[in-house]
C-alpha positions in Angstrom: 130.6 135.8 -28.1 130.9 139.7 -28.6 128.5 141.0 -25.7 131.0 140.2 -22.9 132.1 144.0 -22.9 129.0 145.2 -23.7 127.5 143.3 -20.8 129.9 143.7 -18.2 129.6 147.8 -19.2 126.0 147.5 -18.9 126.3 145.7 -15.1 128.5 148.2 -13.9 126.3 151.2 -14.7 123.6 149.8 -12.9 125.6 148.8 -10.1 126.4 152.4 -9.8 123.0 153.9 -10.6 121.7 151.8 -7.7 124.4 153.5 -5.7 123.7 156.7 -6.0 120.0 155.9 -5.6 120.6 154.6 -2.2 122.8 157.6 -0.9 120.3 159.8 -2.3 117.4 157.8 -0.5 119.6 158.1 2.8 120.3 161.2 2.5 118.0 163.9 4.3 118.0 167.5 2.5 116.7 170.5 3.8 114.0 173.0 2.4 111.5 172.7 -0.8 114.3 173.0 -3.8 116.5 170.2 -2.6 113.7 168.0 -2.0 112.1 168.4 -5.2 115.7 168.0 -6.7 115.8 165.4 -4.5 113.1 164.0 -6.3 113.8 164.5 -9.5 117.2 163.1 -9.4 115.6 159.7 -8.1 112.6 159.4 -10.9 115.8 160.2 -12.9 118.4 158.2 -11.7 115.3 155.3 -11.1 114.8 155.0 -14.8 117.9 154.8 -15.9 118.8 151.8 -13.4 115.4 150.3 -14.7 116.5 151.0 -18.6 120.3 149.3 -17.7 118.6 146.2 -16.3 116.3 145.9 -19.0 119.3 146.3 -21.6 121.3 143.3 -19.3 118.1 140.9 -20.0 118.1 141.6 -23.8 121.8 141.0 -23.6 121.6 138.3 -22.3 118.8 137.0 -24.5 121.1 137.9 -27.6 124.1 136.0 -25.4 122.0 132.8 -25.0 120.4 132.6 -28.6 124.2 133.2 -30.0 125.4 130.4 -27.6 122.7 127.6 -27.9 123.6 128.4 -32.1 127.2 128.1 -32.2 127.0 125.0 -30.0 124.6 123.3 -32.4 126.9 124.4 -35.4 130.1 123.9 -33.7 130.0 120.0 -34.6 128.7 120.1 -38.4 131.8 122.5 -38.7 134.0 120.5 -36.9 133.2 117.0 -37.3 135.9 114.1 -38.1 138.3 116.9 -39.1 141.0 116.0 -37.0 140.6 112.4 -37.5 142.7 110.2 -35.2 145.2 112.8 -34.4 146.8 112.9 -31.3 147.0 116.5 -29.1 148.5 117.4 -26.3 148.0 120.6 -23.9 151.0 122.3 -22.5 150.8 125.4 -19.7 153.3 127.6 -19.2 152.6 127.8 -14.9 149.8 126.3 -13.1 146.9 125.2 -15.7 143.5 126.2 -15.2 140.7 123.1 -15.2 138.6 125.4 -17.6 141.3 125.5 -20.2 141.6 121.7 -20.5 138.0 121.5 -20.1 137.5 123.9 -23.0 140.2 121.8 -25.0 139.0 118.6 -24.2 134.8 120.0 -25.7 137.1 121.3 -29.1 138.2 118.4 -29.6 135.3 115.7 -29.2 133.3 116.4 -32.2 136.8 116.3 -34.5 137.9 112.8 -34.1 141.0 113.6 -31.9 142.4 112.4 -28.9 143.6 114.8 -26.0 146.5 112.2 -25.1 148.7 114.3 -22.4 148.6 117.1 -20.5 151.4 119.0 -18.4 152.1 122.4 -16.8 155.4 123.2 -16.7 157.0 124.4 -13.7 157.6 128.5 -13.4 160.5 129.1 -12.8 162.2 126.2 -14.0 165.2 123.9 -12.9 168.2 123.1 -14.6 170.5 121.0 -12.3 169.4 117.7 -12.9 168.2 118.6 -16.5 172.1 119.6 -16.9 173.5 116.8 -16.6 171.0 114.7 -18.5 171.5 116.2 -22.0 174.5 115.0 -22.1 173.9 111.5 -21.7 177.2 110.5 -19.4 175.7 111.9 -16.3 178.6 114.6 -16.4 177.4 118.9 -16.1 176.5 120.0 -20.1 178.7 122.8 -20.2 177.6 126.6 -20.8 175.8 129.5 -18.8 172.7 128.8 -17.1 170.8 130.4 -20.1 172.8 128.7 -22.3 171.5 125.6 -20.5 167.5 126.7 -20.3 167.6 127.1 -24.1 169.3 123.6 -24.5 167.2 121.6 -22.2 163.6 123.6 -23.4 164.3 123.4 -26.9 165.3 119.4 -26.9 162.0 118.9 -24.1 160.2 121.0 -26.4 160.8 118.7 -29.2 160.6 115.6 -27.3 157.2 116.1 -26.3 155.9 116.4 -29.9 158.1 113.1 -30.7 159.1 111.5 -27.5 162.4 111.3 -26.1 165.2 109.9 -23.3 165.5 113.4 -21.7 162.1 114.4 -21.2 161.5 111.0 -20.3 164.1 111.3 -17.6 163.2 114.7 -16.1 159.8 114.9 -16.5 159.0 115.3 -12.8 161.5 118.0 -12.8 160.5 119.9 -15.4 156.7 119.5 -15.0 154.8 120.7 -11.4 151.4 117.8 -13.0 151.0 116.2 -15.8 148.8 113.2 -17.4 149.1 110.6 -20.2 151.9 110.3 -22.6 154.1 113.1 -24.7 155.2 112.1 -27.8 154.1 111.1 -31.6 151.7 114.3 -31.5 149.9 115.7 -34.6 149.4 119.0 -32.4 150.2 120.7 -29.3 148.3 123.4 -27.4 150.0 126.1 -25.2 148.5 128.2 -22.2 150.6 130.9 -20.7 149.8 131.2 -16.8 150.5 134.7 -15.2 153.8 135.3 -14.3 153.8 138.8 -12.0 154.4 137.2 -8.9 157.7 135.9 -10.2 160.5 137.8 -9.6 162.4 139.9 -12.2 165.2 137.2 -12.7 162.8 134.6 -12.5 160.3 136.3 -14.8 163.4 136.2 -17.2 164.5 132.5 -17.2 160.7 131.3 -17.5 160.2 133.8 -20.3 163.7 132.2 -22.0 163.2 128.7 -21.1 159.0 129.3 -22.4 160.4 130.4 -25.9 162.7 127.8 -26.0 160.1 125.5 -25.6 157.7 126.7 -28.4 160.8 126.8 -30.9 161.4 122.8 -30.2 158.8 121.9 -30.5 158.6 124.3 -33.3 161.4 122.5 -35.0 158.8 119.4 -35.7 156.0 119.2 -37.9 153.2 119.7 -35.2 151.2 122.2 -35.5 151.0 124.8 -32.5 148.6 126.7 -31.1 148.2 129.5 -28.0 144.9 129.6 -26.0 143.5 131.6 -23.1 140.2 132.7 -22.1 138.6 136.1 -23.1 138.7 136.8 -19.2 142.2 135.8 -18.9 144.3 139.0 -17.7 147.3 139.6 -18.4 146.8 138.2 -21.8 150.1 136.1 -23.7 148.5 136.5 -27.3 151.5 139.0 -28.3 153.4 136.5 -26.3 152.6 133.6 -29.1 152.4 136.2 -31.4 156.3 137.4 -31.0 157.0 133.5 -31.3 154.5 132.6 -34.2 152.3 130.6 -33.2 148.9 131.4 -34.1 146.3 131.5 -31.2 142.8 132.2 -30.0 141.8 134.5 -27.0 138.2 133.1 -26.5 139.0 129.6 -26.3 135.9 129.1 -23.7 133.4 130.5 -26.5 131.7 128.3 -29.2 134.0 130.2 -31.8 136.9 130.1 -29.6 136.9 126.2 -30.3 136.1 126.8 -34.1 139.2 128.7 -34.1 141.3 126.2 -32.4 140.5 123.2 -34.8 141.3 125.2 -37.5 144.3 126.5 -35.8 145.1 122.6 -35.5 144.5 121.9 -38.8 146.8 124.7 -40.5 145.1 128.0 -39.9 147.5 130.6 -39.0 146.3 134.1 -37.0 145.7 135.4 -34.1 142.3 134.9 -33.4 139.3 136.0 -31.1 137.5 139.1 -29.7 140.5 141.0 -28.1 142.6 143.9 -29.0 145.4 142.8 -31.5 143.0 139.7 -32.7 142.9 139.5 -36.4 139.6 138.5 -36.8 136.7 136.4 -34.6 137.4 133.4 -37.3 139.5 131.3 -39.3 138.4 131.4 -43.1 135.9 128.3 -42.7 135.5 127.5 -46.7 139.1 126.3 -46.8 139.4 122.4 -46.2 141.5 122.0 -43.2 144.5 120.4 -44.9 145.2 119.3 -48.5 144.8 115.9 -49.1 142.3 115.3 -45.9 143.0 115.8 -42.4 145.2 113.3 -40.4 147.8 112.8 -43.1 150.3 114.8 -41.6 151.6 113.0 -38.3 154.4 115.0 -36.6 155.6 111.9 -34.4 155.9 109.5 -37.3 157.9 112.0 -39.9 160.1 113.1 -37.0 
């Protein structure tokens, strides 16, 4: 969980050590001192590579023995409590198969469903979405951001409780999706990179994002961001700025600690990156007062 920097540090200096062995090795010096310098500076240079792989294998040793625990814990602190709720997993861009893979393992031990997944077209389109919020098939009125925040904050709601309009535009407004939005107990976000956009386009997917998170906001799901600790750039300040707790490690056995928690009422930001609050959720507090599952966003609106 906490040796991926450690580890990758570790690679790279022996990456390099080997480097400079091999130029040295190559390299043909003239007269007595270089060659003995020569010489010294491989014995060197040759222990130090030997001492970095030896550090990679321990690493790794620690690495395995932390995995093989956390995924033997993982269920005795997850099991049953997210009993028969229903989750979905929502990406911001094109959605990576570890992500929902990742989710999916959170969720089996807990007792909840995974029910529908969808990534959400970057940038998005609001013609046909225009004309649908209305209802009479006429143009809603108002700027195109005007619109964006209209149509993501009532799809943003509607797939938490269901709806006409996302419903209607679904194939629009999603690029794949699977199952079926609505009566959700909790929905997962992942925020795709968005540099290749351009500027203006970077700014209505940013709007029409945020409008998204405060629909679905306006129910009683709770909401959670995930990414990977290798995920670069990273959108925790992004759910951070729109307060929604999240976990940066979601691929890690604590990574999916956090995110049942997360579903069940912890609030943070959560991980092993910069600007995490801590690895963990506090784990002595029961999930939800009054047992989990008795808060179901869909049926209370």
């Amino acid at each position: 969980m906490g040796y991926s920097a450690r580890y990758h540090a570790a690679s790279l200096a022996a990456i390099f050590l080997a480097l400079a062995i091999g130029i040295l090795i190559g390299s043909e010096f003239g007269g007595d001192v270089l060659s003995n310098t020569k010489q010294d500076l491989e014995q060197s240079l040759t222990s130090d590579l030997d001492n970095a792989r030896s550090d990679i294998r321990d690493l790794n040793q620690d690495l395995e023995w932390s995995d093989n625990f956390g995924n033997r814990a993982y269920p005795l602190l997850t099991g049953s409590r997210l009993q028969g709720e229903r989750i979905g997993l929502v990406s911001f861009g094109e959605l990576p198969s570890g992500i929902t893979k990742s989710v999916e393992t959170a969720l089996q031990p807990t007792g909840a469903n995974l029910v529908a997944v969808g990534a959400v077209r970057q940038p998005p389109s609001v013609e046909r979405p225009g004309r649908l919020l209305r209802g009479d098939g006429k143009p809603a009125k108002g700027s195109r951001d005007e619109l964006l925040e209209k149509y993501g904050f009532t799809v943003g709601r509607q797939m938490v409780n269901g709806g006409r309009v996302l419903r209607a535009t679904g194939s629009d407004l999603m690029s794949q999706s699977s199952g079926r939005f609505g009566n959700l107990d909790g929905l997962v976000f992942f925020r795709a990179d968005l540099s290749d956009l351009e500027p203006e386009e970077k700014a209505e997917s940013e709007l029409f994002d945020q409008a998204i998170i405060k629909g679905a906001e306006s129910t009683r799901a709770k909401l959670v961001g995930v990414e990977q600790v290798s995920t670069d750039p990273s959108s925790i300040d992004f759910f951070s700025d729109n307060q929604v707790s999240s976990v940066d490690n979601i691929e890690q056995p604590a990574g999916k600690v956090s995110l049942v928690f997360a579903l069940g009422g912890a609030e943070g930001s959560f991980g092993v990156k910069e600007g995490a609050d801590r690895v963990l959720p506090e784990l002595l507090i029961p999930v939800r007062p009054g047992g989990p599952g008795q808060q179901s966003a869909g049926k209370q609106g």
